[in-house]
C-alpha positions in Angstrom: 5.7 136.1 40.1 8.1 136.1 43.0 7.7 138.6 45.4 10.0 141.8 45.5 12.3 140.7 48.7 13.3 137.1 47.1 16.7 136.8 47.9 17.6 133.5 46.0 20.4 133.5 43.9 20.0 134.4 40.3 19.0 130.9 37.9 22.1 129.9 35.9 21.7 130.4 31.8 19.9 128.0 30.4 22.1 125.2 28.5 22.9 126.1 24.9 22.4 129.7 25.4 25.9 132.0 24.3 27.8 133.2 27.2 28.0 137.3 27.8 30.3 138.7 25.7 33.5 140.4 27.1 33.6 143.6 28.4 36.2 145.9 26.2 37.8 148.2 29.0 39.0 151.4 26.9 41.7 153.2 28.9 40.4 157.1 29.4 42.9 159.3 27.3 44.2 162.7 28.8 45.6 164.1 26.1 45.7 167.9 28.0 47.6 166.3 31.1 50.4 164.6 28.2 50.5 168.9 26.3 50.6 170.1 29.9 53.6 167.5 30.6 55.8 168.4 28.0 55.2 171.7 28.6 56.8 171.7 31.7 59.5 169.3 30.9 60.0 172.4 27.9 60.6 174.4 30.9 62.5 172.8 33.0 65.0 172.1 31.0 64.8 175.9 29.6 65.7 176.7 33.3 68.6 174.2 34.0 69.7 175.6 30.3 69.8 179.1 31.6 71.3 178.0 34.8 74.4 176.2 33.2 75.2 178.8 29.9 74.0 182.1 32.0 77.9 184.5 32.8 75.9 186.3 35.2 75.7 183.4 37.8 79.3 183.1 37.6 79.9 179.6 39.7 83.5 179.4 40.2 83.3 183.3 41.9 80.1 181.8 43.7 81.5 178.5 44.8 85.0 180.3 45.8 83.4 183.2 48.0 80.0 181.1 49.3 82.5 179.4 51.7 84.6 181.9 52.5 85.3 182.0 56.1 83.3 185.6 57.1 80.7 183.6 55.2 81.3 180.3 57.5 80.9 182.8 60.8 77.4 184.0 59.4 76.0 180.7 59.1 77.2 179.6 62.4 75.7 183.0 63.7 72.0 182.6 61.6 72.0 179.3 62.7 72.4 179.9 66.8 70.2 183.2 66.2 67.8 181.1 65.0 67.5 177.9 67.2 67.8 180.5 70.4 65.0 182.8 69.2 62.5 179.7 68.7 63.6 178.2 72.1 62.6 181.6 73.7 59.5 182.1 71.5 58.3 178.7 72.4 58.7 179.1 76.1 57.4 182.7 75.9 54.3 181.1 73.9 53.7 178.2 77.0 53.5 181.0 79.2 51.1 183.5 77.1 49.0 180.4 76.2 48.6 179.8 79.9 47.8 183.0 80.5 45.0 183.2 77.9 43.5 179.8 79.3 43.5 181.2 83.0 40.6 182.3 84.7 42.2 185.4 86.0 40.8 188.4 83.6 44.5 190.4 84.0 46.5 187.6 82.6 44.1 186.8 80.4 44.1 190.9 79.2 47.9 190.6 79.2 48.5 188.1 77.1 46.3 188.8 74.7 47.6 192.9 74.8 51.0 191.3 73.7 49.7 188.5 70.7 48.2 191.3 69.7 51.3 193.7 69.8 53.9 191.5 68.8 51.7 189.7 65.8 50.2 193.0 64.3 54.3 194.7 64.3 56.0 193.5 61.1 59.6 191.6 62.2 61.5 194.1 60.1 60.4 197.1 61.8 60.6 195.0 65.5 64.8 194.5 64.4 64.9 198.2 63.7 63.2 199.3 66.7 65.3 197.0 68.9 68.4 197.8 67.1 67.4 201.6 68.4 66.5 200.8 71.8 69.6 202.9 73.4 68.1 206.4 72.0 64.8 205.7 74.5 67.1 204.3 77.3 70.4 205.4 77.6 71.3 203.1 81.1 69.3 200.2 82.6 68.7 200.7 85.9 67.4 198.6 88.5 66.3 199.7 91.5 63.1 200.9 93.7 60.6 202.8 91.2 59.3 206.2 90.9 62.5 207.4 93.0 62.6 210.5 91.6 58.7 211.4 93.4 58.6 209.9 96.5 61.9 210.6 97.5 61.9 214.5 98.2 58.3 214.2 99.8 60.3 212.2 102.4 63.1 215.0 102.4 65.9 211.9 101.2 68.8 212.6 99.0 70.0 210.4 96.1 68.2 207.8 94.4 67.3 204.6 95.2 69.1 202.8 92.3 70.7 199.6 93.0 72.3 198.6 89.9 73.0 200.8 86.3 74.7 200.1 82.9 75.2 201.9 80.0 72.4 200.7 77.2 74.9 201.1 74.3 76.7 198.2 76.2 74.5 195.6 76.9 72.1 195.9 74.0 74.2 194.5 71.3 72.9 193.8 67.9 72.6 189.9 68.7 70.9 190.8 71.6 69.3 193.6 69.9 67.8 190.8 67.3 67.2 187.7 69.9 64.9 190.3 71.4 63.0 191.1 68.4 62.6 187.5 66.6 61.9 185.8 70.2 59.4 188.1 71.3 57.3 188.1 67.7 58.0 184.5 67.4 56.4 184.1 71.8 53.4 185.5 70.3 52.9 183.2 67.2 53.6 180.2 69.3 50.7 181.4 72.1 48.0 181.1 69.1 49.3 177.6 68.1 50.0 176.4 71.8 46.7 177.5 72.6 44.8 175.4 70.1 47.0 172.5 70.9 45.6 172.7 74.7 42.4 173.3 73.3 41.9 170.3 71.1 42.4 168.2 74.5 39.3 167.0 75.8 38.4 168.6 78.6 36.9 165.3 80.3 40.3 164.1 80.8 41.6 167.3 82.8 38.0 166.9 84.9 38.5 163.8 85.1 42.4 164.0 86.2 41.4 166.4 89.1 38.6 164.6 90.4 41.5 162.3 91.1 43.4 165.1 93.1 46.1 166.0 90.6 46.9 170.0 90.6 46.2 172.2 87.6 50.2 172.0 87.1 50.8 168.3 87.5 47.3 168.0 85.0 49.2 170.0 82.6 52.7 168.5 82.1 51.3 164.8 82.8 47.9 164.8 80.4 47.7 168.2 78.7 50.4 168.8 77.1 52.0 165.4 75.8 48.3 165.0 74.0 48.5 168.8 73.1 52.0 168.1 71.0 50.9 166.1 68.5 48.7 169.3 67.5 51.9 171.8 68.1 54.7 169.9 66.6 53.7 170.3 63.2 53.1 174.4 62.9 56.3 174.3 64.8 58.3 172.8 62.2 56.8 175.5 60.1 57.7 178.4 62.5 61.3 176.7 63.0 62.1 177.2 59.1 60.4 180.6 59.0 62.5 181.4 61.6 65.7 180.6 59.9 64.7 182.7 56.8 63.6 185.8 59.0 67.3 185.8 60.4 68.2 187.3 57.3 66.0 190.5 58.5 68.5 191.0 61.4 71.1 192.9 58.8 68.8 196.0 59.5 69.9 196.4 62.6 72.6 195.5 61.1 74.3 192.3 62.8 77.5 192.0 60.7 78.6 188.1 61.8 75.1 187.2 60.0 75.2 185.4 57.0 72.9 187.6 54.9 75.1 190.7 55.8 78.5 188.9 54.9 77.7 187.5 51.8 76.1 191.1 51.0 79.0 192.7 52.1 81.5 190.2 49.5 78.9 191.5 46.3 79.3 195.1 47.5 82.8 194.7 48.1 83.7 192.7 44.7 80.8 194.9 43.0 79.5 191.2 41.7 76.2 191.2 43.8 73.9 189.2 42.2 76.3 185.4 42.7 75.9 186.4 46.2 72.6 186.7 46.3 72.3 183.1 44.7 74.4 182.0 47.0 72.7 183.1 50.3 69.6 181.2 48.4 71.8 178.2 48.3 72.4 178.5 51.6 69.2 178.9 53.3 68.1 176.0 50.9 70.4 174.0 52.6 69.7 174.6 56.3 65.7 174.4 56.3 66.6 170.8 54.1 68.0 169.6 57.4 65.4 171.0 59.3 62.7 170.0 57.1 64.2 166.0 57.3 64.5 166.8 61.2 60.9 168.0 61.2 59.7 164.8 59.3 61.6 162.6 62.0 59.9 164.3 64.4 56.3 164.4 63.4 57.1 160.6 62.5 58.0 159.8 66.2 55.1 161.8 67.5 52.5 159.7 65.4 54.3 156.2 66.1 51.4 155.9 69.0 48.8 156.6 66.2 50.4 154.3 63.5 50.4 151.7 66.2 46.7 151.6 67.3 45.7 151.7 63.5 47.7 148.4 63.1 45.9 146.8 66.4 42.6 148.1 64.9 43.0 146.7 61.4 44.7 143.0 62.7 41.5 142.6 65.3 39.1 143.3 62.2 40.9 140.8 60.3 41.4 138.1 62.5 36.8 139.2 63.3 36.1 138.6 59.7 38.0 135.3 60.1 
């Protein structure tokens, strides 16, 4: 009896012996998945059905007033609103990130006192309260503080105000809603800079200052390109969530946004609803292109990635060669 660990190869059949018969491979059936199918192709075309014979969409009005030009000036609005609240949240979330990461326990306190502030306040209610700044300061002054006590201790006159202007003039309701979307979206992108930094090894950053390199150099040179490829992604996200909260700006209310003009055509026509499809039609539009733009994006940040893989999988090739 051969032992146990024989590895020889198996004896071939003995001659004249019938060869195995042929395995019969039956295909699994799903019937469910086919029912579920055509339920849903039931659907759809129930949907496009409705979308087509339905008077209440009323496409010509839609078509005619969707690109109208008050309508063209609220897209163009939404649009810069947008791209210059990110560009101020993302710089505002380097900074608080930083902060959180220092060693110094008053930054540290700071930045997480406003993440906490800005991410617990709803956006609506942050456009409202900004749109209603003026009625808690009526000028912006700039000057030496607490004036108005030290001042008569030391028997002057005056104040010691260097610059003033009325609030009703320089908070305006674009300013009024970059102030509110920025400062809530700063606090979003601290929490997702922050894990980006911290998914970087900290050997490298050890390793980069036993070299001599500064904490600064450290982080623009090593940090923070390896730190992207965890940021970009949420990013994107925040970028198209971003473009849809502009529509929360009408609060305040901003009247060159697009949400408020093509509200303002269904009050004015009293034909709201095609408006409302249409600012739906819009916003599908713009986060498309950002959407494709965010694709490109993540695709160019992974190129190093895709890259190494190939190397990787040609060397074990060519090895079991």
């Amino acid at each position: 009896m051969p032992d146990s660990d024989d590895t020889r190869p198996p004896e071939p059949p003995a001659a004249g012996s019938a060869p195995p018969e042929t395995i019969k491979a039956v295909p699994v059936r799903y019937p469910g998945r086919w029912a579920a199918s055509a339920v849903l192709l039931v659907l759809a075309a129930m949907f496009v059905n409705m979308l087509l014979t339905n008077d209440a969409f009323q496409w010509p009005f839609l078509f005619e007033n969707m690109f109208a030009p008050p309508v063209l000036i609220g897209v163009r609005t939404t649009v810069i609103l947008a791209a210059l609240s990110l560009f101020i949240g993302i710089v505002l979330g380097i900074v608080a990130a930083i902060m959180r990461l220092s060693a110094n326990p008053i930054l540290v306190g700071l930045a997480w006192l406003y993440t906490w502030f800005f991410r617990a306040v709803p956006r609506l209610v942050l456009c409202v309260l900004f749109g209603n700044l003026g009625i808690l300061y009526t000028t912006l002054e700039f000057g030496i503080p607490f004036d108005n006590y030290w001042m008569p201790l030391l028997g002057l006159e005056g104040d010691a105000r260097f610059f003033s202007v009325p609030m009703n003039t320089l908070l305006t309701p674009f300013l009024a809603a970059v102030l509110a979307l920025s400062l809530s979206q700063g606090a979003y992108m601290a929490e997702i800079v922050r894990a980006g930094l911290l998914s970087v090894d900290k050997g490298q950053t050890e390793a980069a200052q036993a070299l001599g390199m500064s904490r600064g150099k450290v982080l623009r040179r090593i940090t923070l390109p390896q730190a992207l490829r965890v940021i970009v992604p949420p990013t994107g996200n925040e970028a198209t969530a971003m473009l849809k909260d502009t529509s929360l700006v009408s609060a305040i209310p901003l009247t060159t946004e697009l949400f408020f003009q093509l509200q303002a055509v269904g009050a004015r026509t009293f034909n709201l609803f095609p408006m409302l499809v249409a600012a739906c039609l819009w916003y599908l539009a713009i986060t498309s292109v950002l959407m494709v733009g965010q694709y490109f994006l993540e695709r160019s940040f992974s190129k190093g990635d895709r890259q190494a893989q190939a190397g990787i999988t040609m060397m074990r090739s060519k090895a079991g060669h």
